[in-house]
C-alpha positions in Angstrom: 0.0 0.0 0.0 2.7 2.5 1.4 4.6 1.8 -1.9 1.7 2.3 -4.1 1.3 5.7 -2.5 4.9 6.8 -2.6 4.5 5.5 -6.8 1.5 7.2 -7.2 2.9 10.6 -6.0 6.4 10.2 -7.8 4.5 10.0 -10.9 3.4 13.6 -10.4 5.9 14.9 -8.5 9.0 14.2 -10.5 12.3 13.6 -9.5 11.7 14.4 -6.1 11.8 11.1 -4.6 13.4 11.7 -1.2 10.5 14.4 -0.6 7.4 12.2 -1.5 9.3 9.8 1.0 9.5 12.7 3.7 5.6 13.8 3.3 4.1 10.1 3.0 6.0 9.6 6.4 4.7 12.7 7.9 1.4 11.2 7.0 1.8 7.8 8.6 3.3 9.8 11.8 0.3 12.3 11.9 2.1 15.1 11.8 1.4 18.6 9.9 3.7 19.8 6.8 5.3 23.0 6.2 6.1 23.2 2.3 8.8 26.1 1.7 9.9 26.5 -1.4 10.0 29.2 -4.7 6.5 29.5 -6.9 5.7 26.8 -9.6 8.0 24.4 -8.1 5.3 21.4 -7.0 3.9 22.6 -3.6 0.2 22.7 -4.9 0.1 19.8 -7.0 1.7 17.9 -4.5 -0.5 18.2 -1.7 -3.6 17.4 -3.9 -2.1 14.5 -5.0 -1.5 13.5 -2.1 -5.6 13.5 -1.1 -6.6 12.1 -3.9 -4.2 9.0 -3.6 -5.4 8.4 -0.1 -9.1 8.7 -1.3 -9.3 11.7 1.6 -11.4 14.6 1.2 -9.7 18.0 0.8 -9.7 21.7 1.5 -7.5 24.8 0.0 -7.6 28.3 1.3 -5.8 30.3 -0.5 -4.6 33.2 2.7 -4.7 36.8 1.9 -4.0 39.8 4.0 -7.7 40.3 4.4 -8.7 36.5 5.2 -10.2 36.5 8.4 -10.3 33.5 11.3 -13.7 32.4 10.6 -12.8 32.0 6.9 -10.6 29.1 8.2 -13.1 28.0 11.3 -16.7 29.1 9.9 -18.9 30.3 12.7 -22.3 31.5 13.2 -24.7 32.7 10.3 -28.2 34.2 11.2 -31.0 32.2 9.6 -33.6 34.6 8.4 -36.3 31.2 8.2 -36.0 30.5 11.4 -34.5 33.8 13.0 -31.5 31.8 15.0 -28.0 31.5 14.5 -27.0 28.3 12.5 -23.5 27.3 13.1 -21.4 27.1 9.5 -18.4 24.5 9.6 -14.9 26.1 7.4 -13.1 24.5 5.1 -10.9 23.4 8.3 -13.4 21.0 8.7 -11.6 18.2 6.0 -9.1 15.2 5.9 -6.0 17.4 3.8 -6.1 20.5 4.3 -3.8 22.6 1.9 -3.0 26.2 3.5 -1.7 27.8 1.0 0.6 30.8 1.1 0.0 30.6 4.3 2.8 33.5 5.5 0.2 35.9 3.7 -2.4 36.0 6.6 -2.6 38.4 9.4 -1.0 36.6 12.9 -4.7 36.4 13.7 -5.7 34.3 11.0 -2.9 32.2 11.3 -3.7 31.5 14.6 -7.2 30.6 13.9 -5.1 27.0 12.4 -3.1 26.4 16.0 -6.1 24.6 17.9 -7.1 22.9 15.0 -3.5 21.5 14.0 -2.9 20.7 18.0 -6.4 20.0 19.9 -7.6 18.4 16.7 -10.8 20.5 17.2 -12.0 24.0 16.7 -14.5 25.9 19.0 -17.3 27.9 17.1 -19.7 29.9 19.4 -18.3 28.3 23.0 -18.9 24.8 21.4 -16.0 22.6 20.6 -16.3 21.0 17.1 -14.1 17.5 16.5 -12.0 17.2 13.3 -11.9 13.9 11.1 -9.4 11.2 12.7 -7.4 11.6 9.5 -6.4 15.2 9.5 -3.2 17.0 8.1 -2.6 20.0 7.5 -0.1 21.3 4.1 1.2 25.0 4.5 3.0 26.6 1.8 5.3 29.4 2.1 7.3 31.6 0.0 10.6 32.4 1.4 12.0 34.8 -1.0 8.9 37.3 -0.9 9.3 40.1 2.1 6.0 42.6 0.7 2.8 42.0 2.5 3.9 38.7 4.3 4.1 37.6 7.8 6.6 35.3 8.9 5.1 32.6 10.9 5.7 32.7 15.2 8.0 30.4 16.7 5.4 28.6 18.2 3.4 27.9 15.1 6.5 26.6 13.5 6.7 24.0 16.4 3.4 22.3 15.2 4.9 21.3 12.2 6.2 17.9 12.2 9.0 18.7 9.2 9.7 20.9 7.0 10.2 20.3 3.6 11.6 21.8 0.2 10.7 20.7 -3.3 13.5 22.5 -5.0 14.3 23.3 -8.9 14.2 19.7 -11.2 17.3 18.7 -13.1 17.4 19.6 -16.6 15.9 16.2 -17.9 13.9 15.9 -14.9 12.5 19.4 -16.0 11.8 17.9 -19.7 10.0 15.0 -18.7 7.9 17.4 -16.8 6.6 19.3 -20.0 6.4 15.9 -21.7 4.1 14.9 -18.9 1.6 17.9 -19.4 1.2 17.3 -23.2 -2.2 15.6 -22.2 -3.4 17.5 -19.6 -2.0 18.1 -16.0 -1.0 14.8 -14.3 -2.5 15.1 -10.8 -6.1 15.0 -12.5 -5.3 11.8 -13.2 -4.0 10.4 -9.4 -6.5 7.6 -8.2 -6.8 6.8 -5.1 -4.8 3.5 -4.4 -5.5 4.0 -0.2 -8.0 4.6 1.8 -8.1 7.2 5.2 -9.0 4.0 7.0 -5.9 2.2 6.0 -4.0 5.1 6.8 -4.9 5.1 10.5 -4.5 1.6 10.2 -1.0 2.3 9.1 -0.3 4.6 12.0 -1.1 1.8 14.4 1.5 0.1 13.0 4.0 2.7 12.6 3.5 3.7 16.6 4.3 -0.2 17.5 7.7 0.1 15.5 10.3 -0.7 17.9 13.1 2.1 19.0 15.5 0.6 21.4 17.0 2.6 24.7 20.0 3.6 23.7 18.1 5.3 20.3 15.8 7.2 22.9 19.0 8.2 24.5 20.4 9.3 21.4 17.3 11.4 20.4 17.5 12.9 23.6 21.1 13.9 23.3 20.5 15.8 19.9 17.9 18.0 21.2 19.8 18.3 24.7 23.0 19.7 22.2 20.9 22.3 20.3 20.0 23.9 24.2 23.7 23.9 24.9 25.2 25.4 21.6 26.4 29.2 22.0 25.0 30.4 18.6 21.7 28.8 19.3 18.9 31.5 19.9 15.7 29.3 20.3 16.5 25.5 20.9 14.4 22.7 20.3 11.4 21.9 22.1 10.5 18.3 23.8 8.2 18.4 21.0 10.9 18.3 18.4 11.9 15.3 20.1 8.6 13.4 20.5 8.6 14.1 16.1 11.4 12.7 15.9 11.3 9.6 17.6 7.8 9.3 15.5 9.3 10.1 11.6 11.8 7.4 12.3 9.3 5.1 13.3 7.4 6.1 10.2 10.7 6.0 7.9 11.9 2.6 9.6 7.9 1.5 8.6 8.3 2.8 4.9 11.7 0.9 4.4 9.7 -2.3 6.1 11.4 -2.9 9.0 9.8 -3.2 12.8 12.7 -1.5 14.5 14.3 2.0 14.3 18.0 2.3 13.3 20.7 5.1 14.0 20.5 5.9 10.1 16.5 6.6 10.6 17.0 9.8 12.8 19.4 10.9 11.0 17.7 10.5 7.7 14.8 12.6 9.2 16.7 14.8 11.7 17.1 17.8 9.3 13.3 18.7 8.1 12.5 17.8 12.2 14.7 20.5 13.5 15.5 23.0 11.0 12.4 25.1 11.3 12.3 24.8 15.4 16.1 25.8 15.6 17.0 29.6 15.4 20.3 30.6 15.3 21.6 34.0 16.8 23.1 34.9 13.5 20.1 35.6 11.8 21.6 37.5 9.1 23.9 34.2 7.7 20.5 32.0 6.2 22.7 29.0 6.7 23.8 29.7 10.1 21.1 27.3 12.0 21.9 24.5 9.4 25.6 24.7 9.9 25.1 24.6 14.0 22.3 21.2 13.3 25.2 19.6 11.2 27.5 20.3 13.6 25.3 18.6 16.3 25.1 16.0 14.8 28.6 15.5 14.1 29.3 15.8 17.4 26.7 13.7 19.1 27.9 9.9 19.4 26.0 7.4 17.5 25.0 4.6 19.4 26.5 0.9 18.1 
């Protein structure tokens, strides 16, 4: 199933086969997606090909300046029939949930998605609303755009399980994709070859995937480093931790083992921390990358 999945999306996404891997374990972790990357590069296409391989119903709001919170949540709309308030659900109310350009939207707005991406519910009108079982949420930002944004809060950026890039193709990578749209765009054709109930299924699985002591130890040690580093500004949370014992139990799942080795963290440690780990040289873009490598480096691997 998991490979049919990780096919279906490589044949729309191409030549990106390391980042189909990343998001399908996200999926099978139940974690949330931050998509940075340049316009026209995927970020779209991916995540609705992504919903409409797992057969699971899905949302996009496009985020403005002027988008308000209950455009994401809904809320109350007076009934002129009946002369009450009915309550209206928001698109947040799906299985996939693409947010995109979501550095667009007032703080406000964006904090309108925290309950819902954490408490896996949303309050309308003092009554608390439950989201699907299957819910994930897809955010794409622009990184190179400074008018009329606003960067996500630290604390959003925590409640992101990774954080992934798409990147430019290779050249014939790049002609195979204009080959590929000669008949119409390929994610109109993605069928589902999942369902949301497998999925959770999955997760069950993936959560049973066995991580030894000395791993635990070892996880624990590279978020204890990023606390303990000079240039570090904001280190990582015990939440960056708990996501990354749970992607390498999803990427030890996806390579179809039961156990979790050293070379699972470390496949997934980058898109984990990058985007909780802020260096104090803001100006170098590279700076909290060079500190993460350096952590890991540094930290010993356990035999």
């Amino acid at each position: 199933m998991i490979k049919s999945l990780i096919s279906a999306l490589n044949g729309v996404l191409l030549g990106k086969s390391d980042t189909v891997e990343l998001l399908v374990m996200a999926l099978l972790a139940d974690g949330h997606v931050l998509i940075e990357d340049v316009p026209g590069t995927g970020k779209t296409t991916l995540s609705k090909a992504l919903a409409a391989a797992v057969g699971a119903e899905f949302s996009r709001i496009q985020f403005t300046p002027d988008l308000l919170p209950a455009d994401v949540t809904g809320g109350a709309v007076y009934n002129a029939k009946t002369g009450e308030f009915d309550i209206k659900k928001g698109p947040v109310f799906t299985q996939v949930l693409l947010a995109d350009e979501i550095n667009r939207a007032s703080p406000r707005t964006q904090s309108s998605l925290l309950e819902a991406m954490e408490e896996r519910q949303v309050s309308l009108e003092g009554e608390r609303h439950k989201l699907p079982e299957l819910f994930m949420v897809l955010a794409t930002e622009n990184p190179v755009e400074f008018h009329g944004v606003f960067p996500l809060p630290e604390a959003q950026m925590d409640r992101f399980m990774v954080r992934i890039s798409v990147g430019y193709p290779t050249e014939e990578t790049e002609l195979d994709i204009l080959r590929s749209h000669r008949e119409g765009r390929p994610v109109d054709k993605v069928v589902a070859v999942t369902s949301p109930v497998d999925i959770l299924e999955a997760r069950k699985q993936v959560f049973k995937i066995h991580i030894d002591e000395a791993l635990e130890r070892y996880v624990v040690s590279l978020v204890q480093a990023t606390r303990s580093d000079g240039g570090v500004r904001l280190a990582a949370s015990p939440r960056a931790g708990l996501n990354l014992v749970r992607m390498a139990q999803a990427c030890a799942f996806v390579a179809g083992r039961d156990f979790v080795n050293p070379d699972d963290i470390q496949r997934v440690f980058f898109p984990v921390m990058e985007h909780r780990v802020f260096a104090k040289d803001s100006a170098n873009p590279e700076a909290s990358k060079n500190i993460l490598q350096s952590i890991l480096k540094k930290v010993k691997v356990p035999k």
